[in-house]
VOLUM-747982 format. One record per residue (C-alpha): x, y, z; residue in one letter. Coordinates in steps of 0.02 Angstrom, whole numbers, padded with zeros to 5 digits, always signed. Example, Ala and Ser with C-alpha at 12.3 -4.5 7.8 and 13.67 -1.06 7.14 Angstrom:
! residues 2
+00615-00225+00390a/+00684-00053+00357s/
***
This chain:
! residues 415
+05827+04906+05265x/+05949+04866+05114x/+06088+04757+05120x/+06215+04665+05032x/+06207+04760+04881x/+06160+04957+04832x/+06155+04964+04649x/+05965+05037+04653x/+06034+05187+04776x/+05878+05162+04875x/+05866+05320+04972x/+05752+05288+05086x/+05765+05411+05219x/+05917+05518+05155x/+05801+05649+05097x/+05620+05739+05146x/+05516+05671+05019x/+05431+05853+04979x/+05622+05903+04953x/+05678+05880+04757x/+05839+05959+04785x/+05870+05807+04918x/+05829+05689+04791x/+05952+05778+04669x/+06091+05811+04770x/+06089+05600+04791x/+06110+05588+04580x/+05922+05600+04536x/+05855+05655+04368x/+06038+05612+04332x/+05978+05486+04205x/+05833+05597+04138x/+05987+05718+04079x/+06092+05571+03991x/+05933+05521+03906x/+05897+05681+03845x/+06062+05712+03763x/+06079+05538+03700x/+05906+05475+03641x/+05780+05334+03621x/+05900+05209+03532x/+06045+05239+03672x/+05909+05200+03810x/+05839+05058+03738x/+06000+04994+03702x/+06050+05027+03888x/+05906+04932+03945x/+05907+04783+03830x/+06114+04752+03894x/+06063+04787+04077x/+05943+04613+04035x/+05807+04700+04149x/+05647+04593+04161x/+05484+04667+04212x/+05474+04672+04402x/+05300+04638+04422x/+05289+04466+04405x/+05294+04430+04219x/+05488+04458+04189x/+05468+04513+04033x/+05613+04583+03965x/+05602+04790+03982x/+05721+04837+03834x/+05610+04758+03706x/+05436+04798+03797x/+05517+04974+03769x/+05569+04942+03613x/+05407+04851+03553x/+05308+05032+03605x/+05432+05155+03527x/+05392+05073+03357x/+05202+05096+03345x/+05143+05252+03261x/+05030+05346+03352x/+04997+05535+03380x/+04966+05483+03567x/+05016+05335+03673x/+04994+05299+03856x/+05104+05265+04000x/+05044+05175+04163x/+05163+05132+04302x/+05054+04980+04385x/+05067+05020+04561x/+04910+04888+04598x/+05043+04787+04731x/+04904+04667+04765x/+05015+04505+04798x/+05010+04440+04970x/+05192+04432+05059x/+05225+04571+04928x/+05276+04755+04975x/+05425+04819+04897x/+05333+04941+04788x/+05246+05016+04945x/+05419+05066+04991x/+05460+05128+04851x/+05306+05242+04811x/+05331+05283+05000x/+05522+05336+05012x/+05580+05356+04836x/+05445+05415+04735x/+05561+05540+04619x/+05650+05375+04538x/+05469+05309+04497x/+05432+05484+04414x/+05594+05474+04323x/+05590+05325+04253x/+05416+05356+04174x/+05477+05505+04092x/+05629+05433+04020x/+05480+05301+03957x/+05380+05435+03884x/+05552+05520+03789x/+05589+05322+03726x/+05431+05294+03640x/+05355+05466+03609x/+05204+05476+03757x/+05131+05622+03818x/+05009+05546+03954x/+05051+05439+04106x/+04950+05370+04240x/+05005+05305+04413x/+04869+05156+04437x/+04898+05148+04639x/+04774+05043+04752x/+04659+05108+04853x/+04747+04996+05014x/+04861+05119+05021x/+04770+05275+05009x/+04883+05331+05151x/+05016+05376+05011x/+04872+05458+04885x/+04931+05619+04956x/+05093+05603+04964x/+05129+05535+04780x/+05009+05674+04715x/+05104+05797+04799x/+05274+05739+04712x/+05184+05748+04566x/+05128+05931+04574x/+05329+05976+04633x/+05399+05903+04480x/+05270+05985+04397x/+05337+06158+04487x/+05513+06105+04437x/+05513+06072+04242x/+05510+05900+04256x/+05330+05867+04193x/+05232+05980+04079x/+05260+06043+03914x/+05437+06069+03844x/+05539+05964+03994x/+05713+06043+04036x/+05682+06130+03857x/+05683+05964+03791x/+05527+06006+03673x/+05456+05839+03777x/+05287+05873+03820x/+05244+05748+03971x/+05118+05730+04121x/+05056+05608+04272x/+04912+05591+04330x/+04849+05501+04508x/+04731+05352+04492x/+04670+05264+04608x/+04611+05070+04593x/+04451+05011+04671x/+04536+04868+04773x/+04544+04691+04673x/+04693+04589+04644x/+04635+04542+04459x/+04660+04733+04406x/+04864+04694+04442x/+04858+04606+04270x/+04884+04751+04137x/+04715+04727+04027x/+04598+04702+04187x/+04704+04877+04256x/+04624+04964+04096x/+04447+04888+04101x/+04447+04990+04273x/+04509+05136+04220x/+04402+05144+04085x/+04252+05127+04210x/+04233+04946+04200x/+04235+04809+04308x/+04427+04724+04310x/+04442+04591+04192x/+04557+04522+04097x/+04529+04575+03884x/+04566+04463+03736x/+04708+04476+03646x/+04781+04540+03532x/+04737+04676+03484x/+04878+04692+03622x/+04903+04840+03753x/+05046+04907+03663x/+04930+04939+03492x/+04774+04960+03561x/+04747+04984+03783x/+04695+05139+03868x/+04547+05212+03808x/+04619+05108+03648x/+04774+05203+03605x/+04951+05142+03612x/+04983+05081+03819x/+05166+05051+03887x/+05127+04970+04072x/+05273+04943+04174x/+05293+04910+04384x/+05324+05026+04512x/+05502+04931+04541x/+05544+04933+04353x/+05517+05114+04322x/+05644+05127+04483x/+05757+05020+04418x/+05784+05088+04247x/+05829+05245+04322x/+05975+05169+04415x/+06023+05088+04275x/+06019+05226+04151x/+06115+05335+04295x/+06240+05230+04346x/+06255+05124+04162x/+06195+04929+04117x/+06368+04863+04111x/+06377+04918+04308x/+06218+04823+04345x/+06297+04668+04237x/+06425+04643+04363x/+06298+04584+04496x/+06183+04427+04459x/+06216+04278+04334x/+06226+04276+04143x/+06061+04217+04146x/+05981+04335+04277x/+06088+04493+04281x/+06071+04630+04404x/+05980+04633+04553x/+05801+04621+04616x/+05708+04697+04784x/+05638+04549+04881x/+05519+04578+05013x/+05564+04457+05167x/+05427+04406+05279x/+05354+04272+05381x/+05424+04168+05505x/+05602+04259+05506x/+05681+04354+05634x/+05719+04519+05518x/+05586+04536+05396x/+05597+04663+05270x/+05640+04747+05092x/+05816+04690+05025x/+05904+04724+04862x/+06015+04552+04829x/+06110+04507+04694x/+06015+04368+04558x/+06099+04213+04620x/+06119+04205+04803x/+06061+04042+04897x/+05891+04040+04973x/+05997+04004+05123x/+06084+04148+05111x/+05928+04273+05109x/+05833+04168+05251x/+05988+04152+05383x/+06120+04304+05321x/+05995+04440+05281x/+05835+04366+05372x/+05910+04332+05527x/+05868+04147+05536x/+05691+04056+05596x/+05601+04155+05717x/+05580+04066+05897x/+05726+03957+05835x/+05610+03862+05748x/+05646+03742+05597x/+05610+03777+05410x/+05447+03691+05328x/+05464+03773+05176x/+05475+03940+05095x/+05334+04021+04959x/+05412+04110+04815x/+05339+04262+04734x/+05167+04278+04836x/+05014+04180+04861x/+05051+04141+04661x/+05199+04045+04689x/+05274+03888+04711x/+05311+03824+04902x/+05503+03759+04924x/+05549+03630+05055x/+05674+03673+05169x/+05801+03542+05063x/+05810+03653+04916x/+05854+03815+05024x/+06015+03824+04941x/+05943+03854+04767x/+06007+03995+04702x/+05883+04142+04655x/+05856+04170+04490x/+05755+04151+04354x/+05832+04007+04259x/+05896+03884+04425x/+05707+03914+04509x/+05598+03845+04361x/+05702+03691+04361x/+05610+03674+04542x/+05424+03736+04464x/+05468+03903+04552x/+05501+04070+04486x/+05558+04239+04554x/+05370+04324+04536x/+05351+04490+04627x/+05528+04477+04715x/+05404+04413+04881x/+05492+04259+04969x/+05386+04197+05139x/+05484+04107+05251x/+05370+03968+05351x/+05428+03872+05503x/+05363+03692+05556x/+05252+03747+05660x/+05110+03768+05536x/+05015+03648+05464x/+05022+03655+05239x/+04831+03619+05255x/+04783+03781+05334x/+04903+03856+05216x/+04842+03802+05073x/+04671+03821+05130x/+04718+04025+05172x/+04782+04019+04990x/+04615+03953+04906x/+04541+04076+04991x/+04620+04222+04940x/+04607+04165+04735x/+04418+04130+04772x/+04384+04267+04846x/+04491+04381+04711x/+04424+04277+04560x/+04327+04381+04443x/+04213+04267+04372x/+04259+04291+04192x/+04319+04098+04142x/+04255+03918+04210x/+04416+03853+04257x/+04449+03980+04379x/+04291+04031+04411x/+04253+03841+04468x/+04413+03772+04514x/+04440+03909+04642x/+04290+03856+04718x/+04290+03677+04706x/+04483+03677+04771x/+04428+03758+04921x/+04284+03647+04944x/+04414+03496+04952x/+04536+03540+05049x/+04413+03604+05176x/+04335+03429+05168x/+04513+03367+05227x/+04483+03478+05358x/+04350+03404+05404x/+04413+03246+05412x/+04311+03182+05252x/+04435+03199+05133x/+04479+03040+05031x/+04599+02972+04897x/+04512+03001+04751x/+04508+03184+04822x/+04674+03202+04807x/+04692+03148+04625x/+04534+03271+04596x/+04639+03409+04678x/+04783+03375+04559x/+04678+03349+04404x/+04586+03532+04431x/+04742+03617+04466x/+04828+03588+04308x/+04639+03603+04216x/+04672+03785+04293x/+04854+03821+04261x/+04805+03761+04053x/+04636+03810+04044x/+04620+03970+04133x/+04623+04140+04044x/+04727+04258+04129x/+04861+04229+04249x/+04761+04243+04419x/+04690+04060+04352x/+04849+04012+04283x/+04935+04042+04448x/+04786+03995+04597x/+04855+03824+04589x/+05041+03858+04580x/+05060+03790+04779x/+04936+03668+04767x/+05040+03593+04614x/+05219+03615+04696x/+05142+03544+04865x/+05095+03372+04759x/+05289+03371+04703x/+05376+03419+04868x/+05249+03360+05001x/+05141+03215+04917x/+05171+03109+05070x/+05107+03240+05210x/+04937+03268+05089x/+04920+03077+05068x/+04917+03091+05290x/+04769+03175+05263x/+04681+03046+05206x/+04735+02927+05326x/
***
């Protein structure tokens, strides 16, 4: 399932999941111990070298978020690994809340040592209530084994997890709308500031963090960040889980190093075009993203080389689509999915989902015209200005890219 690189030390499948000494024997809670004996300024300071960026989407960097939280004083502050994968193309957290839950666990207690928490939350969706029971029951076993509870390892850390489970809406993936649910509310995005980290759950102190970042800080407090700074650029450093699906012949979760070729992940690790099809383009980070032509498939991936392109890593999902489709039906499956998920909070994306999706499904129709097309355009960048969370910001992304990389196919639409 992983290939080309094994910094993480995914180990999916090495161990029984309901077995901690497994997980052990492999290194785990390796990193808890160094943190213990070394402290909040020595993980932080691990974290900030390693140049780890938020894996959910956001990439923002993990040593300061950390950072940021350990310097607010508060009596109590919460911790929330955001486990809400709701990204289409996107499912690298599912594996690993399914096959390496322990790391997840791990890294939120090292969290809760490095800014002085004593609650944490796993928000996990309600699409995969299949693992409820599972993650719950990893809970409760490092519960039974000192490693949540009061006075960790005799630490004197006081720490504890609990299970919660989303209600099903792609919105609540963006931290603030995550706490409007938990709090009872419907998901929408809040106001800031006051922001999350002075004032989010149940208004104290919030750290949120992703399933894949939690993860990853554990393998690089473990292992150390000048190990992870030998993979990746000087600009992107380390390594990111990609989840590789579409029209490929080996679909699946990867670990790669920041700057391999698009190439390289599509024909070395994917396989190649399934049905020995050709390459239309490829969609970068979920239905959020930017769509790629198959000319720029030997971009390298990473942060700084894809936003010269108007792409960005995102949530690590990269969809591979062959010729065979046509970019109207994509696009159209795209508005769809952002009006459907839209909560209704803000104009621009309240309206410009819909009124998107009512163009392009006039193309469809064959009634599309010109002056369409510059309406299109004009709404999607009202949205990626106007809107006021980043489900509006993004709902236009491959409408926007597909006016720079394919304005020639749309303007066949017309004709």
């Amino acid at each position: 399932m992983i290939d080309k690189v094994d910094f993480f030390k995914i180990n999916f499948g090495k161990y029984e999941i309901n077995d901690i000494e497994g997980y052990k024997k492999l290194g785990g809670f390796e990193a808890l111990q160094k943190s213990l004996l070394n402290g909040t300024e020595w993980i932080i300071n691990e974290l900030k070298t390693s140049g780890l960026r938020g894996r959910g989407g956001a990439a923002y960097p993990t040593g300061k978020k950390w950072d940021q939280a350990s310097k607010v004083i508060s009596s109590e502050k919460i911790i929330i690994c955001n486990a809400d994968e709701g990204e289409p193309a996107t499912f690298k957290d599912r594996y690993l809340i399914q096959y390496e839950p322990y790391s997840i666990i791990e890294g939120m207690i090292i969290a809760a040592l490095a800014i002085s928490s004593n609650k944490g939350y796993i928000y996990i969706r309600e699409e995969y209530k299949h693992l409820h029971k599972q993650t719950q029951s990893v809970i409760d076993i490092c519960h039974a084994n000192g490693y949540l509870g009061n006075n960790i390892l005799n630490s004197g850390l006081d720490f504890d997890i609990e299970l919660f489970s989303g209600a099903g809406a792609y919105v609540c993936g963006e931290n603030s709308s995550l706490i409007e649910s938990m709090e009872g509310r419907s998901g929408q995005p809040r106001l800031k500031p006051p922001y999350i980290k002075q004032s989010g759950l149940f208004n104290l102190p919030t750290l949120v963090n992703n399933v894949e970042t939690f993860s990853a800080a554990t393998s690089i407090l473990r292992r150390g960040a000048a190990e992870f700074t030998k993979y990746g650029t000087s600009h992107s450093k380390g390594t990111k889980l990609i989840s590789l699906c579409g029209n490929i012949n080996k679909p699946g979760v990867y670990e790669v190093p920041f700057g391999i070729t698009l190439r390289e992940i599509i024909y070395s690790l994917g396989g190649g075009i399934s049905d020995n099809k050709n390459l239309k383009f490829v969609q970068l980070g979920g239905s959020s993203g930017a769509l790629l032509p198959a000319a720029l498939i030997d971009v390298k991936y990473c942060y700084s080389e894809l936003a010269t392109y108007g792409a960005d890593v995102g949530s690590g999902a990269i969809l591979v689509v062959d010729d065979s489709n046509s970019l109207l039906d994509f696009l159209i499956s795209t508005g769809e999915f952002f009006w459907h998920e839209c909560c209704g909070k803000c104009v621009p994306c309240r309206e410009g989902t819909r009124q998107l999706l009512k163009l392009l499904n006039n193309f469809k129709d064959g009634k599309g015209t010109s002056i369409d097309l510059e309406t299109m355009e004009t709404f999607s960048h009202v949205m990626k200005n106007a809107s006021f969370c980043g489900l509006g910001k993004t709902a236009p992304t491959s409408l926007i890219s597909s006016f720079r990389y394919f304005r020639e196919e749309m303007e066949n639409w017309v004709k």
